[in-house]
Structure formats: C-alpha cells, structure tokens
C-alpha positions as CSV (number, residue, x, y, z in Angstrom):
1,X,-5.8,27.1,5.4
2,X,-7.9,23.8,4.6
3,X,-8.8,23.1,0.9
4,X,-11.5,21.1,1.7
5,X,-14.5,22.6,3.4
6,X,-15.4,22.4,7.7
7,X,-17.8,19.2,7.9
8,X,-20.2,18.6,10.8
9,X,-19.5,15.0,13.0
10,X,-23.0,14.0,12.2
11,X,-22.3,14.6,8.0
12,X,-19.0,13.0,8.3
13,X,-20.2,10.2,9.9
14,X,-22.4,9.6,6.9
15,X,-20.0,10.4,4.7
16,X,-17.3,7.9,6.5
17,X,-19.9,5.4,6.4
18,X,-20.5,5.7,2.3
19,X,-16.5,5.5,1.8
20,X,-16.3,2.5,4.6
21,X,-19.2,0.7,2.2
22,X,-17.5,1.9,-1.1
23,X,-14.1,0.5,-0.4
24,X,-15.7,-2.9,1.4
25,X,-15.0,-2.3,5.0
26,X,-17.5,-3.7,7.7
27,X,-17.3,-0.6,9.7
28,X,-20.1,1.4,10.9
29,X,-18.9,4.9,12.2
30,X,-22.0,6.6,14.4
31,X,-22.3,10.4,14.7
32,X,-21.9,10.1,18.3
33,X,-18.6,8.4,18.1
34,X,-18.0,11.8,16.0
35,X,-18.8,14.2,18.5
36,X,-17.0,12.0,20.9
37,X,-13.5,13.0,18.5
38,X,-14.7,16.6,18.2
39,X,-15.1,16.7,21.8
40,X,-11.8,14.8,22.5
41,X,-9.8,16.9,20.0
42,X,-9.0,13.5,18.6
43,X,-10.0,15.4,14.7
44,X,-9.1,19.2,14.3
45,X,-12.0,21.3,14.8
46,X,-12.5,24.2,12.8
47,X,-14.9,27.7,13.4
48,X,-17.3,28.8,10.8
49,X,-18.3,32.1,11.4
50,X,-22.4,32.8,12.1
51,X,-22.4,29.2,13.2
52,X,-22.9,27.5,16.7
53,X,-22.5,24.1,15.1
54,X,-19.3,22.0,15.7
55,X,-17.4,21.4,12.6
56,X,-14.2,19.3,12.0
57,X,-11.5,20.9,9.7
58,X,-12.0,19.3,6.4
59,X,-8.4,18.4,5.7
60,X,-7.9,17.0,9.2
61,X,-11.1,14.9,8.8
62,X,-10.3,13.8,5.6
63,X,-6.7,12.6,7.1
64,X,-8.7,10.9,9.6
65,X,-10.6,8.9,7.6
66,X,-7.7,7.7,5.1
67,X,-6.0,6.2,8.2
68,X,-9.3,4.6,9.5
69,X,-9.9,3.1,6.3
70,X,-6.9,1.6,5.8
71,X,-7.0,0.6,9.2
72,X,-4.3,3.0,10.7
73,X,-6.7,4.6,13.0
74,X,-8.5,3.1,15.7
75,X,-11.8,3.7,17.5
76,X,-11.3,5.0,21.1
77,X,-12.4,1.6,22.5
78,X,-10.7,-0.6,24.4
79,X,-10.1,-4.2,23.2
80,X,-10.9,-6.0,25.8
81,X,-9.7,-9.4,24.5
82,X,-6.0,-7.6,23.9
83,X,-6.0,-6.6,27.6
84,X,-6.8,-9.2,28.6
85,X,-4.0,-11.3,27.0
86,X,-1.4,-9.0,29.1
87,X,-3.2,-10.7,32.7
88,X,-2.8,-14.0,31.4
C-alpha cells in the first residue's frame, strides 16, 4: 500500500516543476509529458475509487521524481546529437 497519496499527471507536473526550481534544476516538466508516462506505464498508476481521473501511485511518482532530479531518469526523447554520434 502507498504512504503517500495517488497524484494526478497534471498536479505532479506542477509539483515536479516547484522541486525542479527549489533544488536549481533548469527543467521544465509539462503535464502532457505526464500523461504521456501514465499512458506509457513508464510511473505506476494507481485507481481511486468514484474517480475517472488518471492518477499516478504516490510512492512510484515520488521515486520517479528523485531519479529525475538527480538526473537518473530521463525524458522519453531521443537525443538526437547522441545518435547521431553512432553514424559518424
């Protein structure tokens, strides 16, 4: 069971963005790249009951966004100057 309450993609994506600002990042995470992950499965999901909203798992998003702070977890987009270092 999750300590930490379900959280919609479009409140974590505010609240990702105040700890991104507190802790000096210059990341902006959008609430579309949220639903994106919820969609994805790329964040546990979680039901509330009565709700048709899409929730994340609390802990799970909360694991998330340690690792994308620190820089262990990566956006879902390619970086195309990487790839292209392996044609080269």
């Amino acid at each position: 069971m999750s300590t930490l309450a379900p959280i919609t993609p479009f409140y974590a994506a505010k609240v990702a963005n105040i700890r991104l600002a507190s802790e000096g990042v210059d990341k902006v995470v959008t609430p579309q790249m949220l639903y994106t992950y919820h969609k994805k499965g790329t964040i546990a999901s979680a039901e509330v009951v009565g709700s048709d909203k899409k929730y994340f798992d609390g802990d799970a998003f909360k694991t998330w966004l340690d690792s994308y702070v620190s820089g262990g977890a990566t956006s879902t987009r390619t970086n195309v100057e990487a790839l292209a270092l392996q044609y080269m």
